[in-house]
Residue frames relative to the residue before (quaternion, step in Angstrom):
aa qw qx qy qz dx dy dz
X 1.0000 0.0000 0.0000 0.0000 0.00 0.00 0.00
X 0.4227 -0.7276 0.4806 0.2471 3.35 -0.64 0.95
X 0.7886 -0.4532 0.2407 0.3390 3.44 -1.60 0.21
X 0.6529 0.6759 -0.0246 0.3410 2.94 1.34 -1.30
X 0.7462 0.4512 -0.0270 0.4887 2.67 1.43 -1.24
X 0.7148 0.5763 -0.2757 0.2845 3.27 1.33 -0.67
X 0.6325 -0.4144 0.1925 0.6254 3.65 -0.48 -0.26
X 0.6013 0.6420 -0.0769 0.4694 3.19 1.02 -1.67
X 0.0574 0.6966 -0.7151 0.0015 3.97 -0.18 0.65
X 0.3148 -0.7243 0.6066 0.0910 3.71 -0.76 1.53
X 0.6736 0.3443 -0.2555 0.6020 3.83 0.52 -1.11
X 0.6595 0.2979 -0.5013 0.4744 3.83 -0.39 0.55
X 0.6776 0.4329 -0.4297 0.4109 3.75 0.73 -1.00
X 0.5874 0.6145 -0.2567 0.4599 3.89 1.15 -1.08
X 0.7579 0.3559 -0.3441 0.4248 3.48 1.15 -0.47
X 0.5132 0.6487 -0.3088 0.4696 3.01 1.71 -0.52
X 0.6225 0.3978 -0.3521 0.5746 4.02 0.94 -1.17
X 0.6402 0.5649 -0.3738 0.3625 3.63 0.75 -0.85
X 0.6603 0.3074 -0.3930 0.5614 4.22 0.64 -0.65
X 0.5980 0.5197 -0.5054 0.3418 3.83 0.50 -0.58
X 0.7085 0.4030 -0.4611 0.3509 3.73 0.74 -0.81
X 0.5175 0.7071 -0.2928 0.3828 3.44 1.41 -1.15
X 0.6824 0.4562 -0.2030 0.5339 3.66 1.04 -0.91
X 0.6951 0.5093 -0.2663 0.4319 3.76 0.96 -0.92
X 0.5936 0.4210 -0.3297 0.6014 3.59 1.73 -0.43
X 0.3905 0.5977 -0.6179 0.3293 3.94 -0.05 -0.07
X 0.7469 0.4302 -0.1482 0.4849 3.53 -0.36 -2.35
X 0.4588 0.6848 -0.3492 0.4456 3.66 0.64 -0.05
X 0.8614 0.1783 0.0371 0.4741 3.06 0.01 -1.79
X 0.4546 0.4456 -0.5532 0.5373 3.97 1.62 -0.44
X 0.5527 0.7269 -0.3703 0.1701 4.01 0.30 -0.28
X 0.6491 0.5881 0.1178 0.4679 2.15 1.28 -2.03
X 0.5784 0.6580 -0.1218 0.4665 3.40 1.26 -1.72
X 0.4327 0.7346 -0.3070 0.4229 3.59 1.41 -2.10
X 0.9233 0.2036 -0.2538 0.2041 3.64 0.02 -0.85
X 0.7133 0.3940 -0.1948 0.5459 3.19 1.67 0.09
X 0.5794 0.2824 -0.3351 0.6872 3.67 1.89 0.61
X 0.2197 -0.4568 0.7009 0.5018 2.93 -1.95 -0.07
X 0.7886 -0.4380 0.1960 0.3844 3.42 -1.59 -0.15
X 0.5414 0.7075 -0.2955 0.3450 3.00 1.34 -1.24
X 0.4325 0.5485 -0.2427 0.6732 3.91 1.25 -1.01
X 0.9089 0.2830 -0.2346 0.1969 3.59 -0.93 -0.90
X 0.5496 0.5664 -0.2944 0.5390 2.80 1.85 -0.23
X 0.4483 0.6161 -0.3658 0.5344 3.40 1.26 -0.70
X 0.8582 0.2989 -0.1384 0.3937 3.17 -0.67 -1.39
X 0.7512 0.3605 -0.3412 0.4352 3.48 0.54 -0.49
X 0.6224 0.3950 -0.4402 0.5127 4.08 1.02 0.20
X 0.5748 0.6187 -0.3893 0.3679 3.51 0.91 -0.26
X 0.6217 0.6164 -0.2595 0.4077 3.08 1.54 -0.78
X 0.8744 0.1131 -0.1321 0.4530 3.18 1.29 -0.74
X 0.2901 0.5863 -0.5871 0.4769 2.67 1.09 1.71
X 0.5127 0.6769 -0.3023 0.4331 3.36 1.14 -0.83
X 0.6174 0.4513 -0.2578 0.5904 3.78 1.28 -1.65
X 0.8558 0.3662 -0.2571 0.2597 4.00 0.53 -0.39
X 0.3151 0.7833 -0.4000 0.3566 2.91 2.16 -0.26
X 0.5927 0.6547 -0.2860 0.3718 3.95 0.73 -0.99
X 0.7019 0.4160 -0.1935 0.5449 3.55 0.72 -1.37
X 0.6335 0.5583 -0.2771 0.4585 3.65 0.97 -0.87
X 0.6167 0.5209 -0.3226 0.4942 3.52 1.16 -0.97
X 0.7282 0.4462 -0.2135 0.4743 3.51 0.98 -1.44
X 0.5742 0.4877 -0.5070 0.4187 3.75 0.66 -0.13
X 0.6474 0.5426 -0.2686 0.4630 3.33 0.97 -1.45
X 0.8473 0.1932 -0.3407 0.3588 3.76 0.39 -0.02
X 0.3867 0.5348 -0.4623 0.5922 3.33 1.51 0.58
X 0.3882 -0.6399 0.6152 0.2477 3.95 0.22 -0.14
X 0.4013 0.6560 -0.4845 0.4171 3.58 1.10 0.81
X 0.5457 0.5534 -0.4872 0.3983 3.80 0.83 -0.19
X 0.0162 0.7836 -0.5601 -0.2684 3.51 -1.11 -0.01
X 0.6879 -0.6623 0.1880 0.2298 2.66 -1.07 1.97
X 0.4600 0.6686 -0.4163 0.4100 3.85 1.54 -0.93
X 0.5912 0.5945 -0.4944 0.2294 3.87 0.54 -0.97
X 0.7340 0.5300 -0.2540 0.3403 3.67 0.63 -1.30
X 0.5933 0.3616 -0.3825 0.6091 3.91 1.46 -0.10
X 0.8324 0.2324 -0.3348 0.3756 3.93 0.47 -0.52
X 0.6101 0.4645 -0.5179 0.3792 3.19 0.99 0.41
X 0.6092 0.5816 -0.4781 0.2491 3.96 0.45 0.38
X 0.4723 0.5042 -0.5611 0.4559 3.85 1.05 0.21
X 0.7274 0.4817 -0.3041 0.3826 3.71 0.51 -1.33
X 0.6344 0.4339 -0.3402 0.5418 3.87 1.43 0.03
X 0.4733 0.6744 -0.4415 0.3553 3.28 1.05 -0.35
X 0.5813 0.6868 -0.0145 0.4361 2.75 1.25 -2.32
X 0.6733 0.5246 -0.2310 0.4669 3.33 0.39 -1.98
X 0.6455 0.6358 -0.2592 0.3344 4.04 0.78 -1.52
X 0.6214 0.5952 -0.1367 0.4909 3.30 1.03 -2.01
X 0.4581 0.7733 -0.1332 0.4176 3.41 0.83 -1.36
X 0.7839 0.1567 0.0877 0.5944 3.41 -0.64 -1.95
X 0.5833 0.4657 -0.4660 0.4751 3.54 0.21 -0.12
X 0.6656 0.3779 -0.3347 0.5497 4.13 0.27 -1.26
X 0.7579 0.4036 -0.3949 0.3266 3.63 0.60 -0.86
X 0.6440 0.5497 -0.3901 0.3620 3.35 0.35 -0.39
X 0.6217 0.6646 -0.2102 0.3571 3.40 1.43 -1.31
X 0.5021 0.7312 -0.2394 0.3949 3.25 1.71 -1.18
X 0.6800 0.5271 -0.2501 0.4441 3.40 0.66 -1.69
X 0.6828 0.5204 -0.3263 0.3956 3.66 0.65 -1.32
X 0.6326 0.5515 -0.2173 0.4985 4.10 1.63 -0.53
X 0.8352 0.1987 0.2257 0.4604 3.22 0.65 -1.36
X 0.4935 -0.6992 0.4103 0.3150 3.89 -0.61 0.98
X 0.6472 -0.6052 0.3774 0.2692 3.94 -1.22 0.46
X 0.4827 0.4252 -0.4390 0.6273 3.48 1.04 -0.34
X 0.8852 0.2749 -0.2514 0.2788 3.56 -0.63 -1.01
X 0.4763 0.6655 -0.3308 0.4700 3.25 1.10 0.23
X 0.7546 0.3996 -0.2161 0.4735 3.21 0.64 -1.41
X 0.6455 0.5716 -0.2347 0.4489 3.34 1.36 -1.15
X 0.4893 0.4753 -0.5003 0.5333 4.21 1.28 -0.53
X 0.6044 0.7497 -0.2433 0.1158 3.14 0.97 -1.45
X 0.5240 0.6615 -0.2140 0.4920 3.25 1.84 -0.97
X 0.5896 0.5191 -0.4966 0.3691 3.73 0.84 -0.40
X 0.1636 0.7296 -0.6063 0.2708 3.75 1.12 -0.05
X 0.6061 0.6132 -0.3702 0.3458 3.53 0.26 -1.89
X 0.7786 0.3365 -0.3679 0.3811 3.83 0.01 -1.37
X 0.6512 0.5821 -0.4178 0.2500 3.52 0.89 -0.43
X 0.4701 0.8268 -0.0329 0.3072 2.71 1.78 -1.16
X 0.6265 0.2514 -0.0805 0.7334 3.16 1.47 -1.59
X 0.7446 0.2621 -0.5033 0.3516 3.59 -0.20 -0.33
X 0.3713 0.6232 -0.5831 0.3657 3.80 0.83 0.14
X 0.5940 0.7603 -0.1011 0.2427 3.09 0.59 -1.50
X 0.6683 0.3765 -0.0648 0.6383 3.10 0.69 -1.63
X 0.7535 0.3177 -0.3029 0.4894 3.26 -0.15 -0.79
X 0.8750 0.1521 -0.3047 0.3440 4.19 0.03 -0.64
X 0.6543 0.4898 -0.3012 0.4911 4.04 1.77 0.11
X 0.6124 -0.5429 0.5320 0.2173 3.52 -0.54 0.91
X 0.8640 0.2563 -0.1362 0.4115 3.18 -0.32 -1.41
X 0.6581 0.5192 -0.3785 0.3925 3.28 1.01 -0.17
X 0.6337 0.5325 -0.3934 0.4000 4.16 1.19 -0.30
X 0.4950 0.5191 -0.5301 0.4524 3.36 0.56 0.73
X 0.4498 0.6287 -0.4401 0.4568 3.82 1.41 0.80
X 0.5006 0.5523 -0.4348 0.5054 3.53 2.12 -0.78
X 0.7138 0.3726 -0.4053 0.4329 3.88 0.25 -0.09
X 0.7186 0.4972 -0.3775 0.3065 3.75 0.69 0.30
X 0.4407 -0.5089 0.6216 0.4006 3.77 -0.60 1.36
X 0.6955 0.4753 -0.4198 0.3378 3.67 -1.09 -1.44
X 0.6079 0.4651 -0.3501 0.5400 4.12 0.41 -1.20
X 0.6623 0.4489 -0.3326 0.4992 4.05 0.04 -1.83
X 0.7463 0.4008 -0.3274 0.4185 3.64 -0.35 -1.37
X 0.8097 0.3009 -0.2751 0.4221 3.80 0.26 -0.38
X 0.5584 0.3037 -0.5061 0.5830 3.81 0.86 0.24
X 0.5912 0.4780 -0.5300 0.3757 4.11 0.47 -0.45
X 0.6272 0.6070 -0.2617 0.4119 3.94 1.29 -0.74
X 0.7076 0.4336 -0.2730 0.4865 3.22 1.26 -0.98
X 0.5203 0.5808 -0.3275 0.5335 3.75 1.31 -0.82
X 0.6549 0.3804 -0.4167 0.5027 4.03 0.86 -0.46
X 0.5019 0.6398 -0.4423 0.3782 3.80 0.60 -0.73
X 0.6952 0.6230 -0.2352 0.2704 2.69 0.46 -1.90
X 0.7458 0.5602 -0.1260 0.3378 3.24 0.89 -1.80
X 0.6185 0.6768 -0.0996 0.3866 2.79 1.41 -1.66
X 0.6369 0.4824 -0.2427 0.5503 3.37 1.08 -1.38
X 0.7965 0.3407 -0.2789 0.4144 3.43 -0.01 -0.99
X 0.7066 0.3972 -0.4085 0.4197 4.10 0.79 -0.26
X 0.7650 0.2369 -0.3304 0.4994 3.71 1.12 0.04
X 0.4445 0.6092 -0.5710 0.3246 3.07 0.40 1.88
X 0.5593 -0.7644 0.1360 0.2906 3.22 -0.39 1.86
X 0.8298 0.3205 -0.1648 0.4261 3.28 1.51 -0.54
X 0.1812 0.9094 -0.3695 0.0602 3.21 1.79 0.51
X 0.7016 0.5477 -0.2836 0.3570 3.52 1.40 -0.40
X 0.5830 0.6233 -0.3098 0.4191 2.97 1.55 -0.27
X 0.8807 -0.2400 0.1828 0.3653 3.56 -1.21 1.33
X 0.8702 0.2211 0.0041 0.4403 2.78 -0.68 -2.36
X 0.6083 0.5225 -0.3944 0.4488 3.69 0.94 -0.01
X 0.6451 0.4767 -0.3988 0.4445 3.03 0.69 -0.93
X 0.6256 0.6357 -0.2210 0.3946 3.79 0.64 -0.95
X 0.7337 0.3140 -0.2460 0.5501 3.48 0.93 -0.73
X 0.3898 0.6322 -0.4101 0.5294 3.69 1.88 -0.44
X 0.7423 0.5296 -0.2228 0.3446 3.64 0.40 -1.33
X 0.5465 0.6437 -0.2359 0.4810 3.16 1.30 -1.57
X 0.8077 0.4898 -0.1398 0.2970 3.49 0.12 -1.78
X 0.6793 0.4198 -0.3382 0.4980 3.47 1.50 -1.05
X 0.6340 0.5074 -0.4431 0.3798 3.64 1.42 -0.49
X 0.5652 0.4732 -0.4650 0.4903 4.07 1.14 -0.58
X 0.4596 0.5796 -0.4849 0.4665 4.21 0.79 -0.15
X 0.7791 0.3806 -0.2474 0.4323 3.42 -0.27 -1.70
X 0.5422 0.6640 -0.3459 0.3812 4.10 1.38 -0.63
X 0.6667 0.6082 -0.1468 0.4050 2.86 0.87 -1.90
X 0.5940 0.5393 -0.2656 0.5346 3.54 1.01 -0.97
X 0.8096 0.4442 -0.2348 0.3035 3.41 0.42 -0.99
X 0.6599 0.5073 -0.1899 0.5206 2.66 2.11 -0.83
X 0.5787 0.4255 -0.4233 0.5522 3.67 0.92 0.10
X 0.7103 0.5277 -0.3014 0.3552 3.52 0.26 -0.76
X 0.6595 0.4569 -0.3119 0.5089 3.63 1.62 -0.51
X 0.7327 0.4180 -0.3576 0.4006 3.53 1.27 -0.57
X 0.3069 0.6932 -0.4719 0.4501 3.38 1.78 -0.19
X 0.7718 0.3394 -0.2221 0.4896 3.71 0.25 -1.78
X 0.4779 0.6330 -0.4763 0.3796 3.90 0.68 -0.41
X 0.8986 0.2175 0.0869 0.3710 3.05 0.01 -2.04
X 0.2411 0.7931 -0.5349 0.1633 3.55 1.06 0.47
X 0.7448 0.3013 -0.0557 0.5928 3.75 1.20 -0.66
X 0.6629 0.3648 -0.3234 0.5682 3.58 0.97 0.22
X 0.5727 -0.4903 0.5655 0.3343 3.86 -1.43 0.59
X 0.4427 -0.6721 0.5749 0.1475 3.22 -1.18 1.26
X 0.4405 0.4709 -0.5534 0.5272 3.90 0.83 -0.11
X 0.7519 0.4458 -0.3465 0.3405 3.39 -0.31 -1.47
X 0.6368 0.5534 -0.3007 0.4448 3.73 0.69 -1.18
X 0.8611 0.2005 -0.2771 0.3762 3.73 0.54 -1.16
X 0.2639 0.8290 -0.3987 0.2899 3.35 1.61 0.77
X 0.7380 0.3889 -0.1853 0.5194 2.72 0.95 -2.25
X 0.5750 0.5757 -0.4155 0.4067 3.77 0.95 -0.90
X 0.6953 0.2589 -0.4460 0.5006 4.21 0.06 -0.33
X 0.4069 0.5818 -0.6315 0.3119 3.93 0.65 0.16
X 0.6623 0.4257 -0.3215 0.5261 3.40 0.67 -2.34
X 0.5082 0.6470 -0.5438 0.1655 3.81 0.01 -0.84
X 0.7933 0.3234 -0.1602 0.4903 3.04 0.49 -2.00
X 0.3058 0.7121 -0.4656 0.4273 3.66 0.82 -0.17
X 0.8412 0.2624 -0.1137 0.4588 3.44 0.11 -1.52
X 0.5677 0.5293 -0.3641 0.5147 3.45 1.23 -0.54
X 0.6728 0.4255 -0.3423 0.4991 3.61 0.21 -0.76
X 0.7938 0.1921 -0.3403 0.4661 3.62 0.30 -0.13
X 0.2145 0.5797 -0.5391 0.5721 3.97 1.15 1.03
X 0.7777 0.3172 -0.2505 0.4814 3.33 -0.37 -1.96
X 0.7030 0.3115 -0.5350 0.3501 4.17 -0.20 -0.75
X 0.7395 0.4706 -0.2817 0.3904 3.53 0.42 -0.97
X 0.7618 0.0774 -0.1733 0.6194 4.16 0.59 0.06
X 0.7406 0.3762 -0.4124 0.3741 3.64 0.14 0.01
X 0.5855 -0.5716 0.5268 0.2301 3.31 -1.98 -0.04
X 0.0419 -0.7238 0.6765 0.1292 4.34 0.43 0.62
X 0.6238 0.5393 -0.4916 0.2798 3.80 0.03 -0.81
X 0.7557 0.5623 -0.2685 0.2016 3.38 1.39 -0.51
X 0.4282 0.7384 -0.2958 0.4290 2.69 2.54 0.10
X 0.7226 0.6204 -0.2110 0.2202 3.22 1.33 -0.60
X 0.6281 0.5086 -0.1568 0.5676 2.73 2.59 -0.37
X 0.3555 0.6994 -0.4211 0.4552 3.19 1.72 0.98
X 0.5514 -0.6881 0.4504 0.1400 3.58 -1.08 1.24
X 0.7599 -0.4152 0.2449 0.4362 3.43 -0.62 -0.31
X 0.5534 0.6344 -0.1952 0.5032 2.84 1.03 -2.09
X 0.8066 0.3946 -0.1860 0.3988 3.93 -0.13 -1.31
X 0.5571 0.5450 -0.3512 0.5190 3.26 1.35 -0.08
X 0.7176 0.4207 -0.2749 0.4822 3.37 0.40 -1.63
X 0.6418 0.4505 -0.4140 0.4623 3.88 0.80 -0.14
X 0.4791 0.6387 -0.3676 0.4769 3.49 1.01 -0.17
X 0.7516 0.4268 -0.1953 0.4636 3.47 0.85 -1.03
X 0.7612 0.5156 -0.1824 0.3484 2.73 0.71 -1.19
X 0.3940 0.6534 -0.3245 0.5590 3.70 1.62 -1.09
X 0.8749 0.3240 -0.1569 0.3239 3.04 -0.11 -2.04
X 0.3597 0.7643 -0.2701 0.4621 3.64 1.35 0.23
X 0.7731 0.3322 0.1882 0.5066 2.91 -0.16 -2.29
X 0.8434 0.1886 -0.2613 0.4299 3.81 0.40 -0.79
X 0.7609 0.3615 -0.2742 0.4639 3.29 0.86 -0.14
X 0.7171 0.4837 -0.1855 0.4663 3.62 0.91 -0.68
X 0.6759 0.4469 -0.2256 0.5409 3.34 0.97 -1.41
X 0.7403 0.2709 -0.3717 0.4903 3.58 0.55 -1.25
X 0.6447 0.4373 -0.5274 0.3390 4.07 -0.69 -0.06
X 0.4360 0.7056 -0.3114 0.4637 3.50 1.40 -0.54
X 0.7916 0.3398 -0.1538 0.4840 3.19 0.36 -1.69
X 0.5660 0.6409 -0.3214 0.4069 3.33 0.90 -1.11
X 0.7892 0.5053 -0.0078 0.3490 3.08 0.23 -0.96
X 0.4728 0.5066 -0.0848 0.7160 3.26 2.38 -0.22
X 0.6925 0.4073 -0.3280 0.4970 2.94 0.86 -0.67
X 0.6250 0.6339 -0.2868 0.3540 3.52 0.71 -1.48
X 0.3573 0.7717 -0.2989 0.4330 3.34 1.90 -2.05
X 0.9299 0.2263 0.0609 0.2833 3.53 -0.43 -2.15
X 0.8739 0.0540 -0.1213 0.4677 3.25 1.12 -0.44
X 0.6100 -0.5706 0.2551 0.4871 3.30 1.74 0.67
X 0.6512 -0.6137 0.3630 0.2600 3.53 -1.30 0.34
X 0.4134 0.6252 -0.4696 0.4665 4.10 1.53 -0.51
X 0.7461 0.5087 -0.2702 0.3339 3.94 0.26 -1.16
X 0.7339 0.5038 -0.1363 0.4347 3.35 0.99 -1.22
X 0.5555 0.5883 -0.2704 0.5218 3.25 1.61 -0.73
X 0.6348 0.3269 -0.3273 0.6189 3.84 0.32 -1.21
X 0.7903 0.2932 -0.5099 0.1717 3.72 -0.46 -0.23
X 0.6071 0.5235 -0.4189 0.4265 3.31 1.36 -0.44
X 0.3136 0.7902 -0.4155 0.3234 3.73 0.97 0.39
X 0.5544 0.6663 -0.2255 0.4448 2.62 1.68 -1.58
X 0.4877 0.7512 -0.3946 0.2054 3.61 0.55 -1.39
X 0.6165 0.5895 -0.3650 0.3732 3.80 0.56 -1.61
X 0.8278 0.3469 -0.1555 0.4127 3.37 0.31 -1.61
X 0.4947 0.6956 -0.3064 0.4212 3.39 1.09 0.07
X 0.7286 0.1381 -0.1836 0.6452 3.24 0.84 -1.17
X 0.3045 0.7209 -0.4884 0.3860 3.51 0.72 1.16
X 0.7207 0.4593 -0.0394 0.5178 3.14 1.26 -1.24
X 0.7393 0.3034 -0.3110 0.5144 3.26 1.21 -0.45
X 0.6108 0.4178 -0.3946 0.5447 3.75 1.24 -0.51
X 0.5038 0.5408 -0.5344 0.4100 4.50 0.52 0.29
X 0.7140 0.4884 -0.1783 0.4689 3.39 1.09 -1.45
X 0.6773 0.3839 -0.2258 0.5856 3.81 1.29 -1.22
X 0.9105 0.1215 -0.1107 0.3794 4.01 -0.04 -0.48
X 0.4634 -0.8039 0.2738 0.2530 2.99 1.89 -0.06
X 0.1659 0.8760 -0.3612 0.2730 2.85 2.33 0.95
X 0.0790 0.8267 -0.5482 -0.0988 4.35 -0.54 -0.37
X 0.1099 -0.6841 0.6289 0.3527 3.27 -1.10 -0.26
X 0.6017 -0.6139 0.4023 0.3150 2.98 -1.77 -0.07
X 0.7146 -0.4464 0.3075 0.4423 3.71 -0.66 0.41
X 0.6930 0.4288 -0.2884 0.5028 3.81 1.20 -0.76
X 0.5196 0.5594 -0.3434 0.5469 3.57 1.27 -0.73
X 0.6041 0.5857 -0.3594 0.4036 3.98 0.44 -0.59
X 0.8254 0.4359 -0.0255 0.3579 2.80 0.76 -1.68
X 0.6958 0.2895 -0.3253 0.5711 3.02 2.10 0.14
X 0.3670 0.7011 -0.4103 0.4532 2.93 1.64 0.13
X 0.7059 0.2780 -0.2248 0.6115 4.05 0.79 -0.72
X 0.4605 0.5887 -0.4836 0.4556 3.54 0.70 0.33
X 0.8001 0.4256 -0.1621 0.3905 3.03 0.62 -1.49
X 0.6763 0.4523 -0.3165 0.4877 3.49 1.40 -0.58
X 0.5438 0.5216 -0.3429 0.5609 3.81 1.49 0.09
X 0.5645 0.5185 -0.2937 0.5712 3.35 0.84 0.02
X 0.6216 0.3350 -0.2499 0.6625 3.93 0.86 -0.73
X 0.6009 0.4417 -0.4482 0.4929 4.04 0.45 -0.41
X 0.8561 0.3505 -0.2142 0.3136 3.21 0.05 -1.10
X 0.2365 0.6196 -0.4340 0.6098 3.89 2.10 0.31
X 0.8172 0.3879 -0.2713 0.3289 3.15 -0.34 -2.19
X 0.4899 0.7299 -0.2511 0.4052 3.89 1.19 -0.86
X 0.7252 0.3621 -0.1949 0.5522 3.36 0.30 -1.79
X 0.5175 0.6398 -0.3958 0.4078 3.84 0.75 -0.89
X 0.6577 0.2979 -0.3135 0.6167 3.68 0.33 -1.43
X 0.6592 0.4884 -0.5332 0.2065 3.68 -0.48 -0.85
X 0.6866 0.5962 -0.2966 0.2919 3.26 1.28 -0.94
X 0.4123 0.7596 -0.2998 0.4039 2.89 1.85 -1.30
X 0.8196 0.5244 -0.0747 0.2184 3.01 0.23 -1.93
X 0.7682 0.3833 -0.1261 0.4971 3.01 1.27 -0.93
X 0.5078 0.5750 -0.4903 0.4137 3.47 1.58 0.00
């Protein structure tokens, strides 16, 4: 029985485990990165990189007469968006530790659905579903939870990267939801092509005007080849895969697994920076990611039954 055909689609689930690892190494290395960039720089250099890896396919659509030409007017709110974004996100990391970031990060979700409701039709027939309420009312407890049993939550530089993280959330929403409306009729390669062009655009004129480039120059190998490689793998490789997946087996599957992600780069940032949560943070920490399962859930049911 062929791939396709079986219950089990392996190449969508593989692309799906494949953008989650790709995504779980980024917050890593902006971490890591922290001591030899400010962000402004690392964002630069590290979307340029993988615009650079897409610049090819763009060239080749554009002389095959395969591009469509609509991409360059609808793809500049969702870069606009996309900029604002990668800028709070990166900034976060330089405040606050990679597990818990990424994990506040998940409240994205409530923006997500109340975007939704309020700007997609098909999507307010979710106001009649307990299963939808009961998981954004779960994810809103996470939410809380995490942040009130963290030991230093009053302090400054926490609070700041706390701030930072719910504004790259409330982004993130804005930014998926504009490239959603962008590209409903246009190939998502092509769309997030032109969109890391405008990216670095706006980044490069972030980094001249608040950052430090001279500091790229006193970067070793090692910090380089992670530069590439990040910018590769976490941004190219994983929207790639992502996005393949969605392609083959729809968006409910890919969602719960990248869920996974928090506790992942848990394990590598305990072992790399010696980062933890506490035992209450866990416990709203998997609250909060049940709460986005059971959203992401009520979502397909709806799908399903329309």
């Amino acid at each position: 029985m062929s791939i396709q055909n079986s219950k089990v689609d392996l190449s969508a689930t593989l692309a799906a485990i494949g953008a989650l690892c790709c995504w779980s190494f980024g917050p890593i290395v902006i971490k890591y990165l922290s001591e030899y960039l400010d962000f402004w720089t690392q964002n630069f250099l590290r979307y340029s990189v993988a615009c650079l890896f897409w610049l090819p396919f763009l060239i080749y659509s554009v002389k095959t007469k395969r591009l469509d030409t609509r991409v360059w007017r609808k793809a500049i709110v969702p870069a606009l968006a996309n900029v604002i974004m990668q800028s709070l996100f990166a900034c976060a990391f330089y405040y606050i530790g990679p597990a818990f970031m990424v994990l506040l990060g998940k409240s994205s979700l409530i923006w997500i659905a109340s975007f939704s409701l309020i700007f997609f039709p098909e999507e307010r027939s979710l106001i009649k579903s307990k299963r939808f309420w009961t998981g954004l009312a779960l994810s809103a407890m996470g939410v809380v939870g995490v942040l009130c049993f963290k030991e230093d939550f009053v302090a400054t530089r926490t609070l700041t990267g706390i701030a930072i993280t719910l504004a790259m959330a409330f982004m993130w929403a804005v930014y998926t939801l504009s490239a959603k409306v962008a590209f409903k009729d246009i190939d998502s390669r092509q769309g997030f092509s032109v969109i890391t062009i405008y990216t670095v655009v706006g980044l490069s004129a972030l980094a001249l005007q608040f950052g430090d480039l001279g500091r790229c120059t006193q970067m070793g190998a090692t910090q380089w080849a992670l530069v590439v490689v990040s910018g590769i793998m976490s941004i190219a490789f994983a929207h790639v895969l992502y996005y393949t997946a969605m392609r083959r087996i729809g968006a409910t599957i890919p969602a719960l697994i990248v869920l996974v992600q928090p506790f992942i780069i848990l394990a590598i940032s305990h072992v790399v920076f010696g980062e933890s949560l506490n035992i209450f943070q866990l416990l709203f920490g998997v609250v909060l990611l049940l709460g986005s399962a059971l959203a992401i859930w009520a979502q397909q049911h709806l799908k399903n039954a329309a």
